[in-house]
C-alpha positions, 0 to 999 in steps of 0.5 A: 647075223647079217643083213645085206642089200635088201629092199622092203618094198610093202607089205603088214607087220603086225606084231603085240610087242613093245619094240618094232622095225621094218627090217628087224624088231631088235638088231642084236648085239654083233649084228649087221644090217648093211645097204639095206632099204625100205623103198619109197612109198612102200606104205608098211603097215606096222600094226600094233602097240609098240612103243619103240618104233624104228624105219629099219630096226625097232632097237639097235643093242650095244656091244661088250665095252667098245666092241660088237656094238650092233651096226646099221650102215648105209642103210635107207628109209625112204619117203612114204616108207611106212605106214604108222597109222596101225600104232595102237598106242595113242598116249604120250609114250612112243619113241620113233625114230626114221631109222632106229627107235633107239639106237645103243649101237651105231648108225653109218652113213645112213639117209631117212626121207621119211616125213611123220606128219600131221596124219599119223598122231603127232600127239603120241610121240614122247621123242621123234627123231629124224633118223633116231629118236633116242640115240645112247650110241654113235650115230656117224654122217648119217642125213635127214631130210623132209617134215617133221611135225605139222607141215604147214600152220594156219595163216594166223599162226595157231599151232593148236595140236602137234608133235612134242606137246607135253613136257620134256618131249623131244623133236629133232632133225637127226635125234629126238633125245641124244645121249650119245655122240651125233657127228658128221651128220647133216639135215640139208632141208627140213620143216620142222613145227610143233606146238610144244609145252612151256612151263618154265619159271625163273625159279626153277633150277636148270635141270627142273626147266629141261624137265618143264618144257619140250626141246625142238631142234635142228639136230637134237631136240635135247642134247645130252651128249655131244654133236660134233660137225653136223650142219642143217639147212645146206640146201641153199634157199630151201625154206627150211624151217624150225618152229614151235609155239612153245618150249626150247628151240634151236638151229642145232638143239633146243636144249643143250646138256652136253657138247655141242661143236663145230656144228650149225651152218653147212654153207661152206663159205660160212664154215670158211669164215669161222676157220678164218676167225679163229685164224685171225684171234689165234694170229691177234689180227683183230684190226684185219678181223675188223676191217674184212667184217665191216665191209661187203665181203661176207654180206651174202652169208648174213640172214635177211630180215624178212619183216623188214623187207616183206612185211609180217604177212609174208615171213612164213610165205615168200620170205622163206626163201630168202634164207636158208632156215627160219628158227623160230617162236611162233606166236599167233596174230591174236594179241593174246596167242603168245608163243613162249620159251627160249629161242637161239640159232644154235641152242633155245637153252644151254644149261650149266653143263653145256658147251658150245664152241666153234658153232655158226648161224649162216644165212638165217633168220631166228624170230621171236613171233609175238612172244611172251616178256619172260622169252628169251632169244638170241642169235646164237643161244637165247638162254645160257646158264652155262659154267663151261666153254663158249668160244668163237660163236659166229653169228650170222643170221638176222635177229628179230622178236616181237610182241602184240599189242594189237590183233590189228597191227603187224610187226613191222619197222616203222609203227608207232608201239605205246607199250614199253615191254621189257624183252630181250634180244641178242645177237649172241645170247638172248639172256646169261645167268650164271648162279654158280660162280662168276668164272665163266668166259665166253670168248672169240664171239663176232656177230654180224647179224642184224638185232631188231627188238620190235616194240622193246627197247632192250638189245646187246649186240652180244648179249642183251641181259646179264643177270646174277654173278659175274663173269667174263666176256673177252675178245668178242665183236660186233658189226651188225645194226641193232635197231628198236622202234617202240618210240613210246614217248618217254624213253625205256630200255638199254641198248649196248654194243656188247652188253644191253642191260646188266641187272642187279648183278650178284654183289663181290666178284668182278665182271669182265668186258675185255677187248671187246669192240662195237661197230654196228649202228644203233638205230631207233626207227618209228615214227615222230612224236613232234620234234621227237623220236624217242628210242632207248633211254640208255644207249652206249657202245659198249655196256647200256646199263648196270643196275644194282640191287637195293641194298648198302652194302651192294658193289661189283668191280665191271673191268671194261 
């Protein structure tokens, strides 16, 4: 059937089923729903225990093959559209989306306003999604924009309850899960923060860790299909941001499983610079690629540090506004509030079956706030495990983590740090690990971020630490400072152009460095210790350090 340019303007739905929507329970296979909206404080009261929960249609059913799939367009679900505190199931187990609770049909050109915030139990939700919380279909240049999750965190940082905080919870600005294919769609401003779960370890394969944390993102929480042209923070400065205290977190999806391109930053300058990259790679123009990336044109698109200039005190405040989006691990200001997981600009985690390409960082600040060692952080993704593609990743935003020592001492550039942690940060990828083979390439990657590891010594401008087999990094540059400043009196730590720290790599096959160029600074900042200033104990321009593991019989060919 059909539905056709109605308004819900309020009313009560009370209902015992499992699945319920404003405008439709279930939107059959064939059916239509079309310019049809649910008016702006219209306050419906959905009582009941349902755990399928959607702004238009609970379900949205697939068709026969590729045809009949149910279709929601142009449809709207304003700000305080609903009212959700009725929902009688308080455990772990609603999918709500602002929308479609589940979609397996498709969604067009739709727009959700609708905020799901700290009064209406963030703690049930299993998977939230701005415009789906589960998405097995299509959903096409569909938009959200308001809050998701805790609208505001304490001063000291303290996410002590909130949305996605168990074990593979998922939280996204358009999807909380998707499984099916996101494209052309966009969140210009949103605030996105939940405390989230971590319990992750090394030694848990890549399909046990997506099990062992929540996923927070931009556009998916946890992507296992494919996003394709969809942007976040396109409002200019508007202080959109992205944050947990624990789990995977990313611009784009905290969690990677599937495809993710041509996606990121929507500013359009920034969407023209990686035209003009890969214009530049495909032509061989490097020296031309070099020269524009080192000069002042592109200064604009690049994220601000806003530890560096306003001090820690005012990221979360008046430094919001110097960038388009923050993404972020959000620790507390008590020594021991760590934030833990993994953390990237595009993608926290991007597993063995994820690629990335043709992504960008615009004018944005990814920050590791008093984060644990295990951590990883990057500009682009923190921790990639990734066999499949990365190609011509552009990195702009402002790259920074770092850990407490003292309750009394915030992060800042220039305090003298008497510990040595062992955490890394990059201006690409925080850490890559590939324990399958060693023929992954990423390649046609530039970052142009500022990388500053507070209170550690261990920085790669593409990537920071490389573990397990070999593999390839070519045709990659970067013009971005990489800056430390623990000055711990005797020297720790690696810095590398291109790669910080490749550690006890997987003996045999070769590792490949291949036309790969640095031109940032590297900078130690911090005060004097006499004559001294002490900064990393390794530093090169390309690769900091390799480390074999123990053993006679250990060799590795690095083709530099």
């Amino acid at each position: 059937g059909l539905i056709e340019n109605g308004t819900v303007r309020g009313g009560t739905i009370n209902f015992t089923s499992g699945t319920i929507g404003a405008v439709a329970t279930y939107n059959r296979k064939g059916g239509i729903i079309r310019g049809t909206a649910v008016a702006q404080d219209a306050k419906v009261h959905l009582n009941g225990p349902a755990t399928i929960v959607g702004g238009i249609a609970g379900r949205n059913e697939p068709g026969e093959g590729t045809t009949d799939a149910a279709l929601i367009e142009n449809a709207a679900v304003n700000a305080g559209a609903l009212d959700l505190n009725g929902l009688t199931v308080n455990a772990n187990l609603v999918t709500l989306g602002g929308a479609v609770g589940s979609n397996a049909g498709k969604v067009k050109g739709t727009n959700v306003t609708l905020s799901v915030t700290e009064g209406d139990k963030l703690e049930r939700y299993q998977n939230l999604g701005g415009v789906a919380g589960q998405n097995d279909g299509t959903l096409d240049t569909c938009t959200y924009q308001g809050t998701l999750g805790l609208a505001s965190a304490k001063a000291d940082g303290d996410f002590a309850w909130g949305a996605a905080s168990r074990n593979g919870n998922t939280i996204g600005g358009i999807a909380g899960v998707n499984n099916g294919t996101v494209q052309s769609c966009a969140v210009p401003a949103i605030v996105l923060q939940a405390r989230g779960s971590n319990n992750v370890s090394s030694l848990q394969t890549d399909a046990q860790k997506l099990d062992n944390a929540t996923h927070v993102g931009g556009i998916a929480g946890r992507n296992n299909g494919t996003i394709s042209a969809s942007y976040v923070a396109t409002d200019a400065n508007g202080k959109s941001i992205i944050a947990a205290r624990y789990g995977f977190v990313g611009g784009v999806a905290g969690a990677n499983n599937g495809s993710i391109s041509s996606s990121g930053s929507g500013a359009k300058e920034v969407t023209a610079l990686v035209k003009r990259v890969g214009d530049w790679f495909t032509a061989g123009s490097t020296n031309d690629m070099i020269s524009a990336l080192k000069g002042n044109t592109y200064n604009s698109l690049k994220g601000v540090d806003t530890v560096s200039t306003n001090n820690y005190n005012n990221v979360y405040t008046t430094g919001l506004s110097q960038n388009d989006l923050l993404v972020g691990l959000r620790g507390t200001t008590d020594t021991n509030g760590k934030s833990s997981g993994y953390l990237g600009g595009v993608a926290g985690f991007n597993t063995v079956n994820g690629t990335i390409t043709g992504a960008a960082t615009g004018k944005w600040f990814v920050y590791g706030d008093n984060t644990t060692d295990e951590s990883k952080i990057g500009g682009m993704i923190g921790m990639n495990e990734a066999t499949g593609e990365g190609k011509l990743l552009v990195n702009c935003a402002a790259v920074r983590r770092f850990t407490r020592t003292d309750s009394n001492i915030n992060d800042d550039d220039a305090t003298y740090r008497g510990n040595t942690n062992i955490a890394y940060v990059g201006g690409v990828i925080g850490v890559q690990q590939n324990t399958t083979n060693d023929k992954w390439v990423i390649s046609e990657c530039v970052n142009l971020g500022t990388v500053f590891d507070s209170g550690s010594n261990y920085i790669g401008g593409i990537i920071a630490s490389w573990l397990k087999n070999g593999g390839g990094i070519e045709k990659s540059f970067t013009s971005g400072s990489l800056s430390t400043n623990t000055n711990s009196g005797g020297g720790s730590g690696t810095v590398g152009g291109i790669v910080g720290f490749f550690d006890q790599p997987t003996p045999g096959g070769p590792a490949n460095i291949l036309s790969c160029q640095n031109h940032g600074d590297i900078l130690s900042s911090g005060n004097w210790e006499g004559d001294k200033e002490h900064g990393a104990n390794d530093v090169a321009g390309i690769l900091g350090k390799v480390v074999m593991a123990d053993g006679t019989n250990d060799y590795l060919r690095i083709n530099i």
